[in-house]
C-alpha positions in Angstrom: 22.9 39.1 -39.1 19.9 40.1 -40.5 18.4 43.6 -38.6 14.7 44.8 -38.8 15.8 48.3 -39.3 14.3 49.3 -42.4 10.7 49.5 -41.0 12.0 51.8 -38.0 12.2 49.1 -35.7 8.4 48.1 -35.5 8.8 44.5 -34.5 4.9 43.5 -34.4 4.2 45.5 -31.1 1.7 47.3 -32.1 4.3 50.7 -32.1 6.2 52.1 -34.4 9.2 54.4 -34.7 8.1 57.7 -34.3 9.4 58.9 -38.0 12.4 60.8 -35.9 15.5 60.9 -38.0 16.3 58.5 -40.8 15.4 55.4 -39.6 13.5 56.4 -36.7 14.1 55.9 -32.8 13.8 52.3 -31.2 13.3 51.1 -27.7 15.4 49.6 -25.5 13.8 46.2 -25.7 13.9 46.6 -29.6 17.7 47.1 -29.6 18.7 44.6 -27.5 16.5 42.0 -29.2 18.4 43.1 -32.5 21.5 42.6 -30.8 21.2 39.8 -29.2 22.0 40.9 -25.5 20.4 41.9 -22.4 18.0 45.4 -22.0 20.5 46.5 -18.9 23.0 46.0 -21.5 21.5 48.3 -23.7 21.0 50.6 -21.2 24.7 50.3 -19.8 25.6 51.5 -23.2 24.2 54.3 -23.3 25.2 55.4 -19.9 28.9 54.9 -21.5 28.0 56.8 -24.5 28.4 53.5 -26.9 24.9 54.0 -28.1 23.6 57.4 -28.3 20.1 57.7 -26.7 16.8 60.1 -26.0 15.2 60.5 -22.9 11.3 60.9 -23.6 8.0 61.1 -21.6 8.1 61.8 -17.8 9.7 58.5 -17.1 12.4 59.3 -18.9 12.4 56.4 -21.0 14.8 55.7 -23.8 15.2 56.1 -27.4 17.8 55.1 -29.5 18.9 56.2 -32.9 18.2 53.3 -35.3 21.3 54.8 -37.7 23.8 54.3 -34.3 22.2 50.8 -33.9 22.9 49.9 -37.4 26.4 51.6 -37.1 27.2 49.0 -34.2 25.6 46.7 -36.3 28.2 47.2 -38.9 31.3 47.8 -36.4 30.9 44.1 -35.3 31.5 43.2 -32.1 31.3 45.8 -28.8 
């Protein structure tokens, strides 16, 4: 499978990662289209600690590592 990681997630969206860590941070809606599953999956992942995340802004959105995503990535299957 072929991931958009590289570019720090920036799928066209008119954002970009934010230059955070090596291959920047990447939205929930990001993630889950690279993975191929649901955003509630996403986020139920990070609620079990199987993807690391941020919590930014007052909403408390979320930000995932793109490194952990492209360690899953690599682990194969969840």
């Amino acid at each position: 499978m072929e991931s958009n990681l590289s570019n720090g997630g920036s799928q066209g969206n008119g954002h970009s990662g934010n230059g955070s860590g090596a291959g920047g941070l990447l939205r929930v809606r990001e993630v889950a289209t690279l993975l191929r599953v649901h955003p509630n999956t996403v986020r139920a992942w990070t609620s079990l600690g199987i993807l690391p995340c941020y919590r930014v802004g007052p909403r408390k959105d979320r930000r995932i590592p793109a490194d952990a995503v492209k360690t899953l990535l690599e682990a194969g299957p969840v």
